[in-house]
N, C-alpha and C positions, 0 to 999 in steps of 0.2 A: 113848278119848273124842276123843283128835286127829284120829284118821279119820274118827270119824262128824262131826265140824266141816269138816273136808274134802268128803266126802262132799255134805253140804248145802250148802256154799258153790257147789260144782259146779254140783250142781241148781239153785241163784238164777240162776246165771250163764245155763244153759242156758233159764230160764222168759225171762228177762230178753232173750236175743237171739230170740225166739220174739216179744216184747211189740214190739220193734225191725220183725220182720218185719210186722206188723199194722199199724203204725203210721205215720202220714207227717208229718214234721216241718213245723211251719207255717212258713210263707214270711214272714221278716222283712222290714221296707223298709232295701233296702241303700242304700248312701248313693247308686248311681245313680240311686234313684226318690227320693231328698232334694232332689238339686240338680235336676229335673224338676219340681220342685212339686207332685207327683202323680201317678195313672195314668192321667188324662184330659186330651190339649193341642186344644185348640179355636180358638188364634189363628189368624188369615187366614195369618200365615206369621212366622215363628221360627225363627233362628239357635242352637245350644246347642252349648257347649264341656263336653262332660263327660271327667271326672278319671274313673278308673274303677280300684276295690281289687280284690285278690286274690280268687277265690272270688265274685263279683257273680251274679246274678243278676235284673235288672231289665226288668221289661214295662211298657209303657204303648201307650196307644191317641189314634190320632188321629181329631177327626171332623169330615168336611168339611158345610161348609154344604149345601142341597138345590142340587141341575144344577153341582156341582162333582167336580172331583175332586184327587187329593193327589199333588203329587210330592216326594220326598224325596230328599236328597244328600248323602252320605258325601261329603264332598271333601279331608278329611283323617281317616286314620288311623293310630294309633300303639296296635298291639297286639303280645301274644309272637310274637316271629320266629320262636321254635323251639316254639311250642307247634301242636299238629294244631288242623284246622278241626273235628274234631268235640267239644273240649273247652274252645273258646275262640272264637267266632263271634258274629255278630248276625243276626237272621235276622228278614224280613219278610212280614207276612202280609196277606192279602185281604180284611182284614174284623174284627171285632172281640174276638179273642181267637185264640190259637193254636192251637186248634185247626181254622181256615181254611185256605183254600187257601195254600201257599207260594210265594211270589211269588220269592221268594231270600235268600241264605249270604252273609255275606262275612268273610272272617275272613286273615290276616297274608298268604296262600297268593296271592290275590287281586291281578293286574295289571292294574287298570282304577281308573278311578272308578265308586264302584256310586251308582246310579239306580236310581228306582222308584217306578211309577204305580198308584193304586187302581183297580179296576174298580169298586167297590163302596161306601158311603158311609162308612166306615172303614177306617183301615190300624192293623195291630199291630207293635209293635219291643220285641223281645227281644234283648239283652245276657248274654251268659254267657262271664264268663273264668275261667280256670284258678288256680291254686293257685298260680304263680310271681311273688315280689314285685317287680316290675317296673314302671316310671313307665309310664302308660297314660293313652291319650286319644283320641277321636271327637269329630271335628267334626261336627254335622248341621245342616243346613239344610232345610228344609220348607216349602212355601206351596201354597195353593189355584187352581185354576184351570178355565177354560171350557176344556174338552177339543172344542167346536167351532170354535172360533174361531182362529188363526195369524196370526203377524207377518210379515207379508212380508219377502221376502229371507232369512228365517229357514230357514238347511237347502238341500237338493235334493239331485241327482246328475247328476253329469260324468261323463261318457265318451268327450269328446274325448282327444284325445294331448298337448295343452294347454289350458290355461285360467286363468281369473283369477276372485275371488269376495270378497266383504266380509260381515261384519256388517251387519247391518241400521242403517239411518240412516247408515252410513260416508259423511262424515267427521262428520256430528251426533252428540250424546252416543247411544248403543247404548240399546234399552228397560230397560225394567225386568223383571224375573222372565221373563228370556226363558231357552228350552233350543234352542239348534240346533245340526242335527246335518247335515254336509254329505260325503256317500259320491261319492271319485272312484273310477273301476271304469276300465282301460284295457285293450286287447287284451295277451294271453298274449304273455312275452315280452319285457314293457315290465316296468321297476320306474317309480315315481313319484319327483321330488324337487320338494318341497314348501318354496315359500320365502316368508315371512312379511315385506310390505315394511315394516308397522308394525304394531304391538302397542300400544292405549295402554290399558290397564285399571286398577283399584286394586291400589293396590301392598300385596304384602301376602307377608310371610317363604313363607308357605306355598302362598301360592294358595287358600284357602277361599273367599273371597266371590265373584271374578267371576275366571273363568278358561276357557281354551283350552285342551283336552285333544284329543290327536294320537295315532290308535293304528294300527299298524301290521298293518292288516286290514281286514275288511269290514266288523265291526260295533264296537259300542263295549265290547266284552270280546277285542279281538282280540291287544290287548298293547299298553299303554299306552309310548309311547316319549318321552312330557313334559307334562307338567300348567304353561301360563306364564302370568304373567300381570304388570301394573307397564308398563313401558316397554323393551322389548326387541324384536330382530329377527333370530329364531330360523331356521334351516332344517334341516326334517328329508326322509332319505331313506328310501324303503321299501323292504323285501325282497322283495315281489311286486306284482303288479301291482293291487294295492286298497288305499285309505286312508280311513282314516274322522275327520274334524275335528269337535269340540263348542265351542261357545260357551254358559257357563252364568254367569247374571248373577243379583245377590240385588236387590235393593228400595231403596240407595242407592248414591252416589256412582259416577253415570253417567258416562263420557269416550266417546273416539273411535271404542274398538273394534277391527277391525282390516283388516287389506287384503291378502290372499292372490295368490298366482301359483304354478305349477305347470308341470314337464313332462316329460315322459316319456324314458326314457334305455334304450334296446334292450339285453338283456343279453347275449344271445350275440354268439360271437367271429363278425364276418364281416370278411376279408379285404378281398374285394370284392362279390360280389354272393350270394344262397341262393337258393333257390325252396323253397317246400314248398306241394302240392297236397292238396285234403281234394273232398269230395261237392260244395262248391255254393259254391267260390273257389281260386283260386291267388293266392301269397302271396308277392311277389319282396321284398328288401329288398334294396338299393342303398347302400352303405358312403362316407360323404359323403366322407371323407379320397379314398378314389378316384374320386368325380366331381370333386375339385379337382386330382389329380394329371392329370388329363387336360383341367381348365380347363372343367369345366362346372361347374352346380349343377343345382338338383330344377326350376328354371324353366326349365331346356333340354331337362326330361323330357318324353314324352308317349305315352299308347297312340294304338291303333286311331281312339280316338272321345278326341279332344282334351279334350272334357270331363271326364273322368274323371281328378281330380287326387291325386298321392300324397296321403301323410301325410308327415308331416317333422318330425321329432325330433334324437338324434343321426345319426338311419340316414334314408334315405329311403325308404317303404314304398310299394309298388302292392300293393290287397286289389283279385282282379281276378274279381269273379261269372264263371261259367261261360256265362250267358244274356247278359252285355251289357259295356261297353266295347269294344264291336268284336271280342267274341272270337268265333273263328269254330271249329262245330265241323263234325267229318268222320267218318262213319262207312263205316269202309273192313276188310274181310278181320274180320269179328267183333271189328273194334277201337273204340273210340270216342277221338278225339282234341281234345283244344282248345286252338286258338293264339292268340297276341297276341303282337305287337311293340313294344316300348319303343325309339322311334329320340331321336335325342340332334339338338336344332333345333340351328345354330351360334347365338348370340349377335352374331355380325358384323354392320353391315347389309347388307354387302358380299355382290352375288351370284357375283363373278366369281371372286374368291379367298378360302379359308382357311387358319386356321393349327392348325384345332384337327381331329383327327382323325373320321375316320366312324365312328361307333359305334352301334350298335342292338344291342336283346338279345332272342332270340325264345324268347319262353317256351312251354313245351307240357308239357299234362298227357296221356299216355294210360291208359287205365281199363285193367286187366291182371290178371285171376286172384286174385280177392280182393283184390285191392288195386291201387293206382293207379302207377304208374312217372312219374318225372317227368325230363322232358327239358328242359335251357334251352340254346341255342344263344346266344351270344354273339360277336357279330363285327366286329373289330376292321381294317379295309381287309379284308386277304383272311385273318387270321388268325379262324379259329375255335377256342372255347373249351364244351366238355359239359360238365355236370353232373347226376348223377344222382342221383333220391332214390326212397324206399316210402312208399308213403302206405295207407290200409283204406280200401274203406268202411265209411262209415257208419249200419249198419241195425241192428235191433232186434227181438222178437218177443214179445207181448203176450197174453195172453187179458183176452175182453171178456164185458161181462156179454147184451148180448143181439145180433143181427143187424145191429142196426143200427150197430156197432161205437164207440159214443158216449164208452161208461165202462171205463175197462179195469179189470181185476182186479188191487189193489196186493198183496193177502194174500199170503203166502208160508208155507207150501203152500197151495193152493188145492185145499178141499176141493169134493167134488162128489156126486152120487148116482151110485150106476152105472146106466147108460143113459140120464145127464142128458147132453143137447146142450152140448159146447165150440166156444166161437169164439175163432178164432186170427186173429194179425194178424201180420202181417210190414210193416215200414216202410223206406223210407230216406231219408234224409234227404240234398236236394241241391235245388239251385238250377235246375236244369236239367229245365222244366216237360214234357220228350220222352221222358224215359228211366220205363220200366213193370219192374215186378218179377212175375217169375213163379216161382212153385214147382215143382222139377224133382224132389225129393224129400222126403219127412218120415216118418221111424220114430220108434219110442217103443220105453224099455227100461227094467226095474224099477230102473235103478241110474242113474250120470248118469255114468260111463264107457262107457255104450253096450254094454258085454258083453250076449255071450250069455246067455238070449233076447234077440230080437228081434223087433219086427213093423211092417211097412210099411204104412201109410197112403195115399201118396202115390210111385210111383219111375218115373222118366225119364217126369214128367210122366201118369201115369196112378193112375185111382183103383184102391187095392188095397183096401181095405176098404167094406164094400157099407152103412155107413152115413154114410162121408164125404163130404161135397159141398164142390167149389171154384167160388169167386164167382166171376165173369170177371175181366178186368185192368184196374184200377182205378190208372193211374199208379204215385205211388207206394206201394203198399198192396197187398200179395198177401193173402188171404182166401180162411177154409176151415173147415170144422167136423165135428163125430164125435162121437159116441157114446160114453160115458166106459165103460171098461173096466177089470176090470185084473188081469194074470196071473196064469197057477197054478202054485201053489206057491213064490211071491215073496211079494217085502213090498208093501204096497198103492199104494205110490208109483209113479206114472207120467212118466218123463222124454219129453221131444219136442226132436228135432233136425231141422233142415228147411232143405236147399240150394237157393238162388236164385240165377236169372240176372236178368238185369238186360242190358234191351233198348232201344232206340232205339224209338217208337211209329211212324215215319213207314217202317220198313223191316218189311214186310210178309211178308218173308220169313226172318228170325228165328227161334231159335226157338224164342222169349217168343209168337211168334205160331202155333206150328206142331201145341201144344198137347202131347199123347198121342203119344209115338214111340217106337219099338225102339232098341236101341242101333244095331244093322245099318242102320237108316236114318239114324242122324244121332249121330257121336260127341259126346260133349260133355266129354271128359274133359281137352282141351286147350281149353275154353272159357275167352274171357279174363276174362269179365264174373263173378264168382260168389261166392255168400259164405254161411257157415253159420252159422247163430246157435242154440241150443238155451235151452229153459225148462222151467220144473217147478221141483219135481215139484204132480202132482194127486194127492189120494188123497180115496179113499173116505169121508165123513161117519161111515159107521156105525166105522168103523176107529180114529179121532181117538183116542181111549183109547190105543190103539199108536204114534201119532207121536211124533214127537221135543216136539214142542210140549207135546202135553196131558201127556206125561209129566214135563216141566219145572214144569211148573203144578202137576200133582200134587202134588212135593217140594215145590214151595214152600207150598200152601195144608195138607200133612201135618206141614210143621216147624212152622207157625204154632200149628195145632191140636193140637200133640204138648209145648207148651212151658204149658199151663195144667194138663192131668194132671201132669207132671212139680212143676209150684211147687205143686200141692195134694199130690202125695204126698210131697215134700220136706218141706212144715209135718206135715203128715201123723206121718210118722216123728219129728220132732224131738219132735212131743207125745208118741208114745207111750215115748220116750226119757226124757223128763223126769218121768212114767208111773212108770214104773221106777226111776229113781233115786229118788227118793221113798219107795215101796216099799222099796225096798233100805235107803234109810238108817233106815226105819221097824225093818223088822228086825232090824237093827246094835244100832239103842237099845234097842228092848227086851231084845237077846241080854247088851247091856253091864250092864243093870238085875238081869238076872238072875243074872249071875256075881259081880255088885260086890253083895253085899248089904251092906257097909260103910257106904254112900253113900245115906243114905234123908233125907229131909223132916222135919225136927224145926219144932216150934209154937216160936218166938220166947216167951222170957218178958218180962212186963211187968218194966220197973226198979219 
């Protein structure tokens, strides 16, 4: 009889997590939605400090008045340090319930202040912490606002090498419900240092109501490096060359504000001087420590064309276009060269005698073999001083969507029909409105190592295939197109690799200009000018089933639809299990009934 008690107790237990599987527990009001008042906040704008218990769960929704919209602020939180973002998070949504679009996570992991705006006439906040008994707390802030309208001064972007910036109404009390956000961006190179000559905001332990947040990048998730606020004067440096400032104020207790200065400090080691040359500038920097050991400064600098004035930070920088400052080029033996001089004025007013030495620096870039050689000449009375550097160019190669070459094709791979028209572009990128690209080559191979097969398009400037066409020479733009193909007995991908020269347009004799030649007519193997770029792959439309792509797709939309047969036949079995024990323990009793004739049903007598 113990077994068969056994027995069915099993069987309860099994009907019983079967009844669990069916079922979804109703969602109690945790004490988050207690101290919220609700799951609907409708004020123009509201402060809330919530305390928040183990295991929470809490939604509510916001809704803004009509031609408004919602911005909300985490500007303090205190959640598990060592719990995951996926078990412990608050998460923001577009609109009136969660199942909206996500707007964003934020949860312990999180180096920023998070922000967040509606598109929509409602926002939703969800709260979910974990199971750790831990003191917890979210500060949020919220208010409504005209998404057309801006406070001046509020925000922008710098990209000098210094500068200076305030709060709005600085030195006046600062507005109300304002968000500005001010992105300085400086040339590669440079870090920022950021110095703060007054701070006057409310003071407050943590910084929730009105605060300056400083993150060390380009946007406002780039790594928050200090959230200040009260009366302080703070200075922070960057790691790279972008900094992003916020100013976030709540609805009372307006002060000063504050008053920014900024400036740029050259990372790398120079002795004394560097060059480095690119497509469409040269780029000397001048080490201030050695314009003072020789008794000049950046005011006794000057090129070609006197107008053209450094930058000056710690280093002193000439950024020197290829097309102008007096830089002069020269197209000599297949070479292309460009020069400029930096000569050092005395400061004396005296014409007849100095005391400070002759110094000029002649800078030269020339174009060389894929890439650019740079030469600077530095001369000191009769002492000369070289320096050499590598530079590439800079080119690219694109498919576009039709002739006119407007839209290029971002897709990757780019599928196509076979025997549909591809249009290719070749670019480079330079300052220098004389120099034309032509195409001296272009093959295509199933693989993007270029192995064998192969097949030519395009070689030492002539057409190999009788459906390709090249546009003429279009500066900087080579242009060409063909007939989509694609090999036998390969995979349906098509790779394109394609070597350009790169010409001078006022030299006619070139031979960017010479068009279709043999080798026997004209070597180009020691050409200085040239550079290979390769793209792909194309494939077939009808093939896509075969790519890498749709095949990923696949897996993923076969796991999706593979996981609903699986929870039906999971409940499935557990029924036909509990089926059976049932059954089973049916049998047991009546086997025991049987054998125990002892044990029968007697009628109770009346007392």
């Amino acid at each position: 009889m113990e077994a068969m008690r056994r027995v069915i107790l099993f069987a309860l237990f099994i009907v019983s997590c079967l009844g669990e599987l069916n079922s979804t527990v109703p969602e109690g009001k945790s004490s988050c939605s207690a101290s919220l008042g609700g799951s609907n906040l409708a004020e123009t704008h509201k402060a809330l400090i919530l305390q928040l218990n183990p295991s929470e769960d809490c939604t509510w929704t916001l809704e803004r008045p009509e031609n408004k919209s919602i911005r909300i602020i985490f500007s303090n939180l205190q959640l598990d340090p060592d719990g995951s973002c996926d078990s412990e998070n608050i998460k923001v949504f577009d609109g009136n319930s969660t199942a909206e679009a996500l707007l964003g996570q934020v949860c312990s992991k999180n180096d920023y202040v998070p922000v967040f705006e509606s598109s929509l006439n409602t926002l939703t906040v969800q709260i979910v912490t974990d199971a750790a008994r831990i003191q917890r707390s979210v500060f949020i802030f919220y208010y409504f606002f005209s998404p057309g309208t801006s406070i001046p001064n509020c925000g922008g972007y710098l990209d000098a090498l210094e500068g200076s910036f305030t709060s709005p109404n600085y030195p006046k009390p600062h507005p109300e419900l304002a968000y500005c956000v001010w992105h300085i961006q400086v040339e590669k190179g440079y870090k920022i240092k950021l110095d703060f000559t007054e701070i006057f905001l409310e003071v407050d332990e943590y910084c929730r109501f009105d605060f300056v947040a400083v993150y060390d990048g380009s946007s406002t998730t780039s790594g928050l490096m200090g959230q200040v606020c009260g009366r302080v004067k703070p200075t922070f440096e960057s790691s790279s060359d972008s900094l992003t400032i916020v100013l976030s104020t709540d609805y009372a207790n307006s002060y000063r504000g504050f008053s920014a200065s900024y400036t740029s400090i050259y990372t790398e080691n120079v002795d004394t001087t560097s060059l480095t040359c690119s497509s469409d500038k040269m780029r000397v920097i001048i080490n201030k420590s050695y314009l003072e050991s020789l008794k000049y400064n950046e005011n006794n600098l000057q090129l070609n064309d006197p107008t053209c004035r450094p930058k000056v930070s710690n280093v002193v920088e000439f950024s020197i276009p290829l097309d102008e400052c007096g830089t002069i080029k020269k197209v000599e033996d297949h070479s292309i060269t460009y020069t400029n001089v930096i000569t050092f004025t005395a400061s004396q007013a005296s014409e007849v005698i100095t005391r400070q030495k002759r110094l000029q620096i002649v800078v030269k870039c020339e174009m060389e073999n894929n890439s650019t050689v740079e030469i600077m000449y530095i001369t000191e009375d009769d002492i000369i001083q070289n320096q050499n550097a590598l530079g590439r160019y800079n080119t690219s190669m694109a498919f576009f969507e039709s002739n006119s070459f407007e839209k290029p094709i971002l897709a990757s791979p780019y599928y196509v029909d076979l025997n549909q028209t591809v249009f290719v572009q070749v670019s480079l990128y330079t300052s220098d409105p004389n120099l034309v690209v032509f195409l001296d080559s272009c093959i295509t191979s199933p693989t993007s190592d270029f192995a064998s097969p192969n097949y030519d398009l395009i070689k030492k400037g002539c057409i190999q295939d009788e459906t390709c066409d090249v546009y003429p020479l279009s500066r900087h733009h080579a242009r060409f197109q063909f007939n989509a193909f694609k090999f036998l007995r390969s995979l349906s991908s098509v790779y394109l690799q394609c070597e350009v020269l790169i010409c001078d347009s006022s030299d006619h004799q070139s031979r960017c200009h010479q068009g279709c030649v043999s080798r026997r007519k004209r070597d180009i193997s020691s050409y200085k000018w040239k550079d290979n770029s390769i793209i792909g792959p194309i494939r077939l439309k009808r093939d896509r089933s075969t790519s890498g792509n749709s095949g990923l797709q696949y897996q993923i939309h076969g796991g999706e639809t593979q996981n609903q047969p699986f929870n039906s036949l999971y409940l499935f079995s557990f029924m036909v299990l509990a089926l059976n024990v049932v059954i089973v323990a049916t049998v047991i009793a009546r086997h025991f009934v049987n054998q125990r004739t002892d044990y029968k049903y007697q009628k109770l007598q009346n007392n």
